[in-house]
C-alpha positions, -999 to +999 in steps of 0.1 A: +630+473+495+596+462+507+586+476+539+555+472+565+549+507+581+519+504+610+499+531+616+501+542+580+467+563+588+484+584+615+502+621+611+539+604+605+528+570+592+506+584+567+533+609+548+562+579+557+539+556+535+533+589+506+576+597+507+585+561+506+563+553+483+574+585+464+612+574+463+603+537+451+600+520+483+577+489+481+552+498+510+525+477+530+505+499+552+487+486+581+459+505+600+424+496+620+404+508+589+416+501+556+415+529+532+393+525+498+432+536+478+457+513+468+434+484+489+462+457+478+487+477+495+471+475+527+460+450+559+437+461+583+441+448+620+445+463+657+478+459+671+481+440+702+497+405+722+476+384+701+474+398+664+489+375+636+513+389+615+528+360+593+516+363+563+515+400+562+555+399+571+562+377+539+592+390+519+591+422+542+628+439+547+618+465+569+590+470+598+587+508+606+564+506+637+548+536+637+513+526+657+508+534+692+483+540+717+482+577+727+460+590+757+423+592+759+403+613+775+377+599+801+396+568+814+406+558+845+445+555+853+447+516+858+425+510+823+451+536+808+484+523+819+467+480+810+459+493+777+493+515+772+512+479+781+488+459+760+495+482+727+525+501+728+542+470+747+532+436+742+519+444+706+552+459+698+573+432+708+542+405+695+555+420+663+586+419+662+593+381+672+570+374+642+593+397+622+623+379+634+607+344+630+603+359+592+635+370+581+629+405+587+661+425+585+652+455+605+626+473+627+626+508+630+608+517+659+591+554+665+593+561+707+590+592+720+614+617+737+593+609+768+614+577+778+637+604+789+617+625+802+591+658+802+617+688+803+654+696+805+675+721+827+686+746+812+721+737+790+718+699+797+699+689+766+690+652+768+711+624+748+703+589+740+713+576+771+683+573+798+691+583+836+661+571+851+628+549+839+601+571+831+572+579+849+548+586+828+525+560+816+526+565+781+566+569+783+568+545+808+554+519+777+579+534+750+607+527+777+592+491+780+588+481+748+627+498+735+641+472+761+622+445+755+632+453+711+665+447+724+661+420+744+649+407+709+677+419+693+701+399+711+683+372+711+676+369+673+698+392+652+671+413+641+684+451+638+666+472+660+668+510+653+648+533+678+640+566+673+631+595+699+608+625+685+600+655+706+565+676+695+559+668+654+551+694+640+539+703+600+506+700+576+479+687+591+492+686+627+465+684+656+461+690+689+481+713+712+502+729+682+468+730+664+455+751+687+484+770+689+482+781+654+443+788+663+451+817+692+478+835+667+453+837+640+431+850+666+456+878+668+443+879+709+468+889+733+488+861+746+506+863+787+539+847+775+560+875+770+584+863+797+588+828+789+623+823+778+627+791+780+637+765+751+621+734+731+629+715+707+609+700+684+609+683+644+593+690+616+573+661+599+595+659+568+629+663+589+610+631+609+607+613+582+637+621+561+659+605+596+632+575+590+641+568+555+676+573+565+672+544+593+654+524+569+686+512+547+718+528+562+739+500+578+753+526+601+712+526+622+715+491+634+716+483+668+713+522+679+688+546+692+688+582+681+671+619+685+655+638+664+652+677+660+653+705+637+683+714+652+671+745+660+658+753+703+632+785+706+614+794+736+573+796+737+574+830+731+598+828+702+579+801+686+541+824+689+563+850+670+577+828+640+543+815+634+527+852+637+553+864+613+542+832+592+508+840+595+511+877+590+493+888+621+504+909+653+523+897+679+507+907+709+528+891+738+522+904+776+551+899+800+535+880+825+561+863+852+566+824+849+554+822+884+520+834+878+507+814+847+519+782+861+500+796+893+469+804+875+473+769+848+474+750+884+443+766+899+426+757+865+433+722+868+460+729+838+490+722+861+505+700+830+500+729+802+518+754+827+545+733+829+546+729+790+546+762+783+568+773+806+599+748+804+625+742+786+627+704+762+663+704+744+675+674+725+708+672+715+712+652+679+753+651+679+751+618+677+725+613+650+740+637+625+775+622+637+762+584+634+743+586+601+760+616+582+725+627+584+712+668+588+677+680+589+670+685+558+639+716+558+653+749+583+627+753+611+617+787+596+604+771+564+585+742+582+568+769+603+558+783+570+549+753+558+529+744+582+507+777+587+503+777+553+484+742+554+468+756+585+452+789+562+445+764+533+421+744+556+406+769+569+394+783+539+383+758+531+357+756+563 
């Protein structure tokens, strides 16, 4: 199977491109740099209304769209919100017609759990099915673009299979979880004690494992799923499997819910309260039940995993 992954540079794109490869997969990576390896193998281009994708698409079975625009710091709302519809939007559905228009069998497209939305009551986990559009901008654009994929869909016969992540997790991860694993190894006291909410969230190989999966299984087409480790924690619970990981103390303070989203508000943090402090649950029935697919790593050993990257690199500092 020969298959055109964008954003083969990225966290997920770039160990999608070193699995499928690994299992035989003929793979074409595209990114805005191309890398010095494997040159052949690659096309560098952005990803918007107006990039041409013809050639590239020649003999291609499968486009896992992996590229998106994320948000940038130090931009105003209306540039944010042009460029999210721009990328994540227009360039997504500029790519698939040209897929179509080639004979491409299927595109597997990576959303987000935010079409859904930012957090869950608690024991009403979301499903696939949307109750309201999004109002965030960057979910707002996932939203856009999964209609307008089946719009194309319909329209063309190409098999559409959309995927919904919650926070990826694993080797090399960045950002929030990044600095997550940064406080524990700190071994400083943390005021989250009393959080007991719960999140779900994937591991990178459990990601890409339900990727693969969508890649060839006839049972994908036409269908959106979620994606966990099938396995909810709270905040609290999460800064304890990665201290245990890590070997360090667990220092939590009981500090009530009411006060840290106080004190994350008067900060200017309003958003990382929240984060902390709800619950995010995904329920995956119907992926497991759709695809005959389970996670394949526990969320105990990707922790592990993952912390153990974490101490590698910085070592190596």
């Amino acid at each position: 199977m020969k298959v055109l992954v964008t954003g083969a540079t990225g966290f997920v794109g770039r160990r999608f491109y070193q699995l499928a490869t690994e299992l035989g997969f003929q793979l074409l990576g595209q990114s805005r740099v191309r890398p010095s390896r494997d040159a052949e193998r690659w096309i560098e281009t952005c990803i918007d209304s107006n990039t041409k994708w013809s050639k590239t698409l020649h003999k291609v079975d499968c486009v896992v769209h992996c590229a998106a625009r994320v948000h940038q710091m130090n931009e105003s709302v209306d540039d944010a919100n042009a460029l999210y519809q721009e990328v994540n939007v227009l360039g997504t559905l500029n790519l698939a017609r040209q897929a179509a228009d080639a004979g491409v069998k299927r595109f597997v497209f990576l959303s987000s759990i935010k079409v859904n939305g930012e957090s869950t009551s608690p024991n009403n986990p979301f499903k696939p099915e949307v109750g309201a559009r999004p109002s965030d901008p960057y979910g707002a654009s996932k939203w856009d673009a999964e209609q307008g994929l089946l719009d194309i869909a319909k329209e063309t016969g190409l098999e559409v299979v959309i995927i919904r992540p919650p926070l990826v997790y694993g080797p090399g991860v960045k950002a929030n979880f990044h600095s997550l694993l940064k406080w524990v190894d700190k071994a400083a006291p943390l005021p989250l004690g009393a959080i007991n909410n719960q999140r779900s969230m994937v591991f990178l190989d459990n990601l890409i494992s339900l990727m693969l999966e969508c890649c060839e299984n006839p049972n994908a087409a036409g269908q959106t799923f979620l994606v966990s480790d099938d396995h909810d924690i709270s905040t609290s619970g999460l800064l304890k499997e990665v201290a245990t990981a890590m070997k360090r103390p667990y220092r939590m303070l009981p500090i009530p819910e009411s006060w840290l989203k106080l004190a994350a508000s008067l900060l200017g943090k309003k958003h990382v309260g929240e984060r902390l402090c709800s619950s995010l649950q995904l329920d995956i029935t119907h992926t497991k039940q759709q695809l005959g697919w389970v996670p394949p790593v526990s969320f105990s050993e990707g922790i592990k995993e993952t912390v153990d990257d974490y101490l590698k690199q910085k070592g190596k500092e």
